[in-house]
C-alpha positions in Angstrom: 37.7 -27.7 -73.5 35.2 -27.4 -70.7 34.5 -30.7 -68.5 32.0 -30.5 -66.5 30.9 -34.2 -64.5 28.2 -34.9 -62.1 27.8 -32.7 -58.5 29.4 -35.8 -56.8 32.6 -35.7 -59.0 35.2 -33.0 -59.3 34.1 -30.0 -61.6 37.6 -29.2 -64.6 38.3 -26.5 -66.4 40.4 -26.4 -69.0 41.6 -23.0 -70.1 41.9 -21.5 -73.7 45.3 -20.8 -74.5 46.9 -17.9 -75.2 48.9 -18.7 -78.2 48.2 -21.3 -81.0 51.3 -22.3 -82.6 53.8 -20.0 -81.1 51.2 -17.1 -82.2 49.3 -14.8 -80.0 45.4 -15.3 -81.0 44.1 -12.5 -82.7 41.9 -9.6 -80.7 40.3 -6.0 -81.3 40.7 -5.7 -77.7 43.8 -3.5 -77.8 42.0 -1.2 -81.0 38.9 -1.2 -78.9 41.1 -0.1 -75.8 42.0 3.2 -77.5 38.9 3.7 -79.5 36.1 3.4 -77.3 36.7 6.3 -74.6 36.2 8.6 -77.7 32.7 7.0 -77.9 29.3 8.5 -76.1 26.1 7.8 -75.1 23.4 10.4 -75.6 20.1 10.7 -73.3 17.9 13.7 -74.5 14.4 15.3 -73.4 12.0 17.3 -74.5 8.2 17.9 -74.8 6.1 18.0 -78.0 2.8 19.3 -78.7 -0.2 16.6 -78.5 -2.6 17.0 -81.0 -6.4 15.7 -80.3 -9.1 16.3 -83.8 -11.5 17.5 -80.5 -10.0 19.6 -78.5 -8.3 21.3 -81.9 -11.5 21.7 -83.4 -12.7 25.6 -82.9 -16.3 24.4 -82.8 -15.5 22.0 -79.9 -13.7 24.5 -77.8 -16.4 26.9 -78.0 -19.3 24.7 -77.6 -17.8 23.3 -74.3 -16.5 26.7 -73.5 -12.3 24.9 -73.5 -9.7 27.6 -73.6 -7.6 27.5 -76.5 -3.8 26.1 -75.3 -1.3 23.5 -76.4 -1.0 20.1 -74.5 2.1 19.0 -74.1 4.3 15.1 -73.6 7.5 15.0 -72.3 9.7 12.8 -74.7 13.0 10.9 -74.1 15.4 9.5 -76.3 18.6 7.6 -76.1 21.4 7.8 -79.4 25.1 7.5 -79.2 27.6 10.2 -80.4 31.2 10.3 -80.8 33.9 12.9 -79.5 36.5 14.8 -82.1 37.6 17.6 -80.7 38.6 17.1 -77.1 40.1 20.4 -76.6 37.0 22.1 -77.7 34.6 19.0 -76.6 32.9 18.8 -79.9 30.7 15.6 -80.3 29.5 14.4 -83.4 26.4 12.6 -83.6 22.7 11.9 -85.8 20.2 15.3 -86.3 17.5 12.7 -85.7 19.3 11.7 -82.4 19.0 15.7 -80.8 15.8 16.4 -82.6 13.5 18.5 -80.6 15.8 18.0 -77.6 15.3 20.8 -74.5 18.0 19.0 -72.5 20.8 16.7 -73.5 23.3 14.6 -71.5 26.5 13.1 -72.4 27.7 10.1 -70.8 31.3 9.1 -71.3 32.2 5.4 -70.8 33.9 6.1 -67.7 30.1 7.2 -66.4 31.0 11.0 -66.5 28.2 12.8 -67.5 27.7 16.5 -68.8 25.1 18.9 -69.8 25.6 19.3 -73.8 24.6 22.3 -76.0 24.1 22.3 -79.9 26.3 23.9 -82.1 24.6 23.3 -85.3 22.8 20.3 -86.8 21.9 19.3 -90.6 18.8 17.3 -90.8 19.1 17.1 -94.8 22.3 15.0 -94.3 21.3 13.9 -90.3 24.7 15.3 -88.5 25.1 17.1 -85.8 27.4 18.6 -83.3 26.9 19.3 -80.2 29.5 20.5 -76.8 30.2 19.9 -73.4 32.6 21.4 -71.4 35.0 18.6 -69.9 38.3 18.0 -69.3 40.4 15.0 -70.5 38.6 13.8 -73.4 39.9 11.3 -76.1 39.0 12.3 -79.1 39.1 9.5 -82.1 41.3 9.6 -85.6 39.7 10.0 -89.1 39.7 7.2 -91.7 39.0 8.1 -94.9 36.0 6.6 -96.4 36.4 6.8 -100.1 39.3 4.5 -99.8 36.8 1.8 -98.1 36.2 -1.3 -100.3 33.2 -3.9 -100.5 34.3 -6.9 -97.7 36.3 -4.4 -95.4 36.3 -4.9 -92.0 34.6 -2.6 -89.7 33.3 -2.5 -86.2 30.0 -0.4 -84.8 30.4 1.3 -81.3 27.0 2.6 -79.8 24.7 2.1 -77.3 22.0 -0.3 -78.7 18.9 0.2 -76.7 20.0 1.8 -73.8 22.6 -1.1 -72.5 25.4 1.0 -72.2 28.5 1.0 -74.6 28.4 -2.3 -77.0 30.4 -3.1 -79.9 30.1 -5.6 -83.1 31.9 -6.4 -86.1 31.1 -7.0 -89.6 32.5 -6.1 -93.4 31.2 -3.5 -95.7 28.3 -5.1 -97.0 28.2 -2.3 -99.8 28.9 1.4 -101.0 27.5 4.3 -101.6 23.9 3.0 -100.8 21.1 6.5 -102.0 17.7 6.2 -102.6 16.8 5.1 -99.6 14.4 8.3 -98.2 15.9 8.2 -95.3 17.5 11.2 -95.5 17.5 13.9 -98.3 21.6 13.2 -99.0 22.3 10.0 -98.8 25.8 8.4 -99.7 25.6 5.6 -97.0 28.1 3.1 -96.4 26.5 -0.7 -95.6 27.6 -3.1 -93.4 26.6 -6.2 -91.2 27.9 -5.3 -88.4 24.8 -5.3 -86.0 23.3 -1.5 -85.4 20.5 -1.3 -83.2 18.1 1.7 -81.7 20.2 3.5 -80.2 23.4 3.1 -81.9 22.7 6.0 -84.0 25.3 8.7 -83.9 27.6 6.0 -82.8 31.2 4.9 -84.9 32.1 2.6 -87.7 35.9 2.1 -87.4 37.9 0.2 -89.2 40.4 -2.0 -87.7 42.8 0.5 -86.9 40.1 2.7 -84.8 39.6 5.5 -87.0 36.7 6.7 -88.2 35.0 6.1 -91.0 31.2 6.5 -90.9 28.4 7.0 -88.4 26.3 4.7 -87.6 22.5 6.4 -89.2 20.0 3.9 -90.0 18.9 0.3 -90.3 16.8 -1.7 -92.4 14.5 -3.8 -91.0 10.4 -5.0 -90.7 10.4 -5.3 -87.0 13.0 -2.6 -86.3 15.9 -4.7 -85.1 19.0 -5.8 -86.7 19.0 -7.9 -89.8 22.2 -6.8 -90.6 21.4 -4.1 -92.7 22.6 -0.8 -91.8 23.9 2.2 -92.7 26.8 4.5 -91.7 27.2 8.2 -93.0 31.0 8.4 -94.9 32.9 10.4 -92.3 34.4 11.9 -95.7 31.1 13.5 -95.8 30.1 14.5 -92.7 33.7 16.1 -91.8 32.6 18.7 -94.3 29.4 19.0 -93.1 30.8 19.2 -89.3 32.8 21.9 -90.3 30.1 24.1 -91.3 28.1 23.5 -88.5 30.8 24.3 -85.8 32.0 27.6 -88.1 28.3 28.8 -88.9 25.9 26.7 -86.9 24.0 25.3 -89.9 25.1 24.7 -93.8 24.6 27.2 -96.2 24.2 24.6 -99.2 24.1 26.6 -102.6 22.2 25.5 -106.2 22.4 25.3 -109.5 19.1 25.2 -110.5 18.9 21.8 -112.8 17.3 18.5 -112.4 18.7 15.6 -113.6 18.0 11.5 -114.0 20.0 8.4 -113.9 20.8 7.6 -117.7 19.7 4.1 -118.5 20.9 2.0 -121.6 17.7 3.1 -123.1 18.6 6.9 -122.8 21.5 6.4 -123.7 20.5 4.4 -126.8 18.0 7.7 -127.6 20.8 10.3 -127.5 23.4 8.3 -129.4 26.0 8.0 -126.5 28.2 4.9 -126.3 28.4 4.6 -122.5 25.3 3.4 -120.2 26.5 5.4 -116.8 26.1 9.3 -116.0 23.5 11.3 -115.6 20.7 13.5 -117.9 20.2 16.7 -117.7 16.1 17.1 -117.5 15.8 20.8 -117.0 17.8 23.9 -116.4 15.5 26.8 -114.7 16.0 30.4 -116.6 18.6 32.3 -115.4 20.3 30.0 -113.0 24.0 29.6 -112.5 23.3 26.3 -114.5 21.5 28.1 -117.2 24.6 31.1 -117.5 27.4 28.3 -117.3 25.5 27.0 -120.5 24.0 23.6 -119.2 21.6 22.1 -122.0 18.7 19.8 -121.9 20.1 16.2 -122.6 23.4 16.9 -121.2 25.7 14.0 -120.0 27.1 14.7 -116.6 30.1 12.5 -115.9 32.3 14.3 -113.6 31.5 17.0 -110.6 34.9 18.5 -109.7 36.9 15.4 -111.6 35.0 12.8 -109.7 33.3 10.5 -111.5 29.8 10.1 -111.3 26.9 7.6 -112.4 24.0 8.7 -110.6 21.9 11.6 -109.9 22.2 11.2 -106.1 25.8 11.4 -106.4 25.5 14.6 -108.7 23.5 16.1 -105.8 26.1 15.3 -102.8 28.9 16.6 -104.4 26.8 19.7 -105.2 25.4 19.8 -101.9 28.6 19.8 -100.0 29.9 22.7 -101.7 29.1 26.3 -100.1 27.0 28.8 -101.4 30.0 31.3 -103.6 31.7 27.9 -104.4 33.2 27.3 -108.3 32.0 23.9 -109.3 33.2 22.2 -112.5 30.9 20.1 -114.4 32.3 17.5 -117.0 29.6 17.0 -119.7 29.4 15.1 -122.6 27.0 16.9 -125.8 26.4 15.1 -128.8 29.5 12.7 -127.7 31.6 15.6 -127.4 33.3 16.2 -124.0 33.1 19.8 -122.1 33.7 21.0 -119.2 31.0 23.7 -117.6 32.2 26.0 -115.2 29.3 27.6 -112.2 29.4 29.5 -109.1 26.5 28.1 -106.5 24.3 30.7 -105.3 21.6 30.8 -102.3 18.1 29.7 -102.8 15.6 32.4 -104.1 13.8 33.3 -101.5 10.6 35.9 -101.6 8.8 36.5 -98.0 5.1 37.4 -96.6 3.4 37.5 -93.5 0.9 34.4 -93.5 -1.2 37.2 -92.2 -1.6 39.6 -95.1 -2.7 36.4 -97.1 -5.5 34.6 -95.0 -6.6 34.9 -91.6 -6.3 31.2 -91.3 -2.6 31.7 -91.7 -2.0 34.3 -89.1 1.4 33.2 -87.2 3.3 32.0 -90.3 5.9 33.2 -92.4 6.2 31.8 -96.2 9.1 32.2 -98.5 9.3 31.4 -102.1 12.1 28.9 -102.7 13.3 26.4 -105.6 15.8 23.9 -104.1 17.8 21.0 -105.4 17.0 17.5 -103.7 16.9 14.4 -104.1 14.0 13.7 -106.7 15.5 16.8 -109.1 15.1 20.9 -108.6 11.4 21.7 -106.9 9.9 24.8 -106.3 7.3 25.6 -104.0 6.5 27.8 -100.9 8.3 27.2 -97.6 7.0 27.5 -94.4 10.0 29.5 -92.7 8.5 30.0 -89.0 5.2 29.1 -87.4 3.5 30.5 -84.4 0.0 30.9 -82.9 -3.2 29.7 -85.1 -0.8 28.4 -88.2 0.9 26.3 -85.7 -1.9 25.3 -83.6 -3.9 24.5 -86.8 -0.7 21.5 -87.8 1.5 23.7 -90.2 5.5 23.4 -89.0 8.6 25.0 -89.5 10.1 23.4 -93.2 7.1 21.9 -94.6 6.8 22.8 -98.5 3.5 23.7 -99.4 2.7 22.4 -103.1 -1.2 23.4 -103.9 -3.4 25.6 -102.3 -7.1 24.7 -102.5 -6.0 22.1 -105.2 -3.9 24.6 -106.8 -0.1 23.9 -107.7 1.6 26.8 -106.3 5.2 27.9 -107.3 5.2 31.6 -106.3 3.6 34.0 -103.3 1.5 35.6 -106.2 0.2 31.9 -107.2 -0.7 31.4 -103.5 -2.9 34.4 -103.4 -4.9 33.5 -106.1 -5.1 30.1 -105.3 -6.4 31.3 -101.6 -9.2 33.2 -103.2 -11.0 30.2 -104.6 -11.6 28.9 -100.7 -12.5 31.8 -98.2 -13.9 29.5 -95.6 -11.3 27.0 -95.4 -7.8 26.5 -97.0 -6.6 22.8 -98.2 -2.6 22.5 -98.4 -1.0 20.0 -99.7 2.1 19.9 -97.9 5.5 18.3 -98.3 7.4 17.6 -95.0 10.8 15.8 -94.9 10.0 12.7 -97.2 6.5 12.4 -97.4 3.2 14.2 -98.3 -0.2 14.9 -96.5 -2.9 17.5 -97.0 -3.4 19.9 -94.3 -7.0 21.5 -94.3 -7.2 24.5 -92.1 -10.5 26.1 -91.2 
C-alpha cells in the first residue's frame, strides 16, 4: 500500500512484506544470483565493402579516369553470449552475432572487459565460440532440452539493445519450431519470454539456471518483441560446440537423399496406415543412401531410434552426426518395417580456377558440391573463395551458383558449356544463405 497525501500533509509508506502467510514470497533472485555472472555482452567491429552501381561499373571508372579500389564502412554490432568453460574461457554465442567481426569485446557483468578470438563458428546452425583469456569466470550448468515441455518456465538473459545485462521470463510457447528460413538447421525452442536486438547469443534457463537454449531470433513486423522468439536447444548446440572447439568448424557428412513431410494424402497413395514420417523423394546414384538400399517411397520413422515426423527433423539428426558416423535409419516399405544401416561421407567436391573458365571470373575458386539442406539434397557449384575482379564484381564466399547464362548447372563441365553461350557477359543465378538473386558480371 502506497499513501501518498498532499505536499502540506505527511508523505506514508507502507512496505511490502516479506512473507505472506508464514511463507517467504517467491523470487528468481537467488537463481538469477548464480546464473547471471556466466552471462556476457558482446560488442564487435568490423568494416564491409560498399558497393556503388557507378563507381563498380568499368565504363565509369575509365571514362572519369577512377582507380579501381574497394570502399569500405566500419560496422558495429552488439549480441550477448554466454560463458561454459571457465577454465578454458570458451563463450558460446550466435554466428550472426561475430559475423564479419575484425575485433570483438567481452564484457562481463561485473564490467570486465577482454579482447575475444574465434574458435570456430557454424552459420548453418548460427553457433559460435569464441575465447578470452580471464581469470575467475563462472561458467553456467547444462539443462537438457529434449526433456523441455510446452508451458515450461524459462527466463532470457541478454543484453537487449545495448542496456546492459536484462532478464525476462516466460513459458515455452512451443517446440521444435523449423521452417522458419532463418537458419538452414532449425529445431528452435519458442517462448514468450521477451528477446530483443541484442539478446542474441544470450541464455534461456530454466528455473534452476541451467541452460537450455540460446536465445537466436525473433518474430516480429517492426523488429521488437511480440513475444515470439526463438532459442537454439542447447542439446543441439553442445554437439555442435564441440566440433567447433575440437576442429574449428563442423565437418557435417551426407547421405545423398531428399525427402518430404508425408501428408494423410501420401500416405493414403502408398497404402500406409499412419499420417506422420517422412517420404523418401530421391536417392542420388551411388550415395551411402543408395548402397544402404534406400528406395523411392520409403517411410522414414526413426534416425538412430528417435522418432521422427518431419523432414527438418530427419535433417538435424543427420546433420549433427560427423562425416565417418554410422547412422541407422528405421524405414517402413510396403508397411513392412526395416532398419537401413549408412556411414555419412564428405560432400563431393570437384575444383577449378574461376580463371581457366572466363576472364570475368578471374579471382574465384568453384567446387562442385551436392549437399543436404533444408528444402531436400541440391547440387550445384560453390563458390569456395573469392578475390580480386570475382569479388569486386559481387560474387562471395558460399554462394551456390544454380544457372549460368540461364543454364541450370550441376557440374564444372555444365558450367563451361553454359559459359560459352555469353562471351561478353556472364548472368549467375546465385543462391546465398536463404535467398536467390541473379548476378550479371560483365
Amino acid at each position: 500500500m502506497l499513501l501518498i497525501l498532499s505536499a502540506s500533509h505527511l508523505t506514508v509508506y507502507a512496505g511490502l512484506p516479506n512473507h505472506v502467510d508464514g511463507e517467504p514470497l517467491p523470487s528468481l533472485a537467488p537463481m538469477l544470483e548464480r546464473t547471471t555472472p556466466s552471462v556476457v555482452n558482446i560488442s564487435t567491429t568490423g568494416k564491409v565493402v560498399v558497393r556503388d552501381p557507378f563507381f563498380d561499373d568499368p565504363f565509369f571508372r575509365r571514362f572519369f579516369d577512377i582507380p579501381q579500389q574497394q570502399r569500405e564502412r566500419k560496422t558495429t554490432g552488439l549480441g550477448s553470449g554466454v560463458i561454459i568453460d571457465a577454465k578454458n574461457g570458451y563463450v558460446i554465442t550466435n554466428s550472426h552475432v561475430i559475423d564479419k567481426a575484425q575485433d570483438i569485446v567481452v564484457t562481463l557483468e561485473d564490467g570486465q572487459r577482454f579482447d575475444a578470438k574465434v574458435i570456430g563458428k557454424d552459420p548453418g546452425a548460427d553457433i559460435a565460440v569464441i575465447q578470452i583469456d580471464a581469470t575467475n569466470l563462472s561458467e553456467i550448468s547444462f539443462g537438457d532440452s529434449d526433456s523441455l515441455r510446452q508451458g515450461d518456465f524459462v527466463v532470457a538473459i541478454g543484453n537487449p539493445f545495448g542496456l546492459g545485462q536484462t532478464v525476462t521470463s516466460g513459458i515455452v510457447s512451443a517446440l521444435g519450431r523449423s521452417g522458419l528460413g532463418i537458419e538452414s538447421y532449425e529445431d528452435f525452442i519458442q517462448t514468450d519470454a521477451s528477446i530483443n536486438p541484442g539478446n542474441s547469443g544470450g541464455a534461456l534457463v530454466n528455473l534452476r539456471g541451467e541452460l537450455i537454449g540460446i536465445n537466436t531470433a525473433i518474430y516480429g513486423p517492426s523488429g521488437g518483441n511480440v513475444g515470439i522468439g526463438f532459442a537454439i536447444p542447447i542439446n543441439m548446440a553442445q554437439q555442435i560446440t564441440a566440433q567447433l572447439i575440437e576442429h574449428g568448424e563442423v565437418k557435417r557428412g551426407r547421405l545423398g537423399f531428399s525427402a518430404q513431410d508425408l501428408t494423410p494424402e501420401l500416405a493414403q497413395a502408398f497404402g500406409i496406415s499412419r499420417n506422420k514420417g517422412v517420404v523418401v523423394a530421391r536417392v542420388e546414384k551411388d550415395s551411402p543412401a543408395d548402397k544402404a538400399d534406400m528406395q523411392v517411397g520409403d517411410v522414414i520413422v526413426a534416425v538412430n531410434g528417435r522418432e521422427v515426423t518431419s523432414s527438418a527433423q530427419v535433417r538435424n539428426e543427420i546433420g549433427l552426426l560427423r562425416i565417418g558416423d554410422r547412422v541407422e535409419i528405421d524405414i517402413l516399405r510396403n508397411g513392412k518395417a526395416r532398419a537401413l544401416k549408412a556411414t555419412l561421407q564428405d560432400k563431393v567436391m570437384k575444383s577449378v580456377q574461376g580463371k581457366k573458365l572466363s576472364t570475368f571470373l578471374a579471382g574465384a575458386e568453384f567446387s562442385e558440391v551436392s549437399e543436404d539442406t533444408a528444402r531436400g539434397s541440391i547440387s550445384g557449384i560453390e563458390v569456395i573463395s573469392v578475390t580480386g575482379r570475382a569479388a569486386s564484381s559481387g560474387l562471395r564466399k558460399g554462394d551456390l551458383i544454380l544457372s549460368v547464362n540461364k543454364q541450370r548447372v550441376k557440374s564444372i563441365r555444365e558450367m563451361q558449356d553454359a559459359l560459352k553461350k555469353n562471351e561478353d557477359a556472364v548472368l549467375l543465378n546465385i543462391q546465398r544463405d536463404s535467398r536467390g538473386l541473379f548476378l550479371l558480371i560483365q
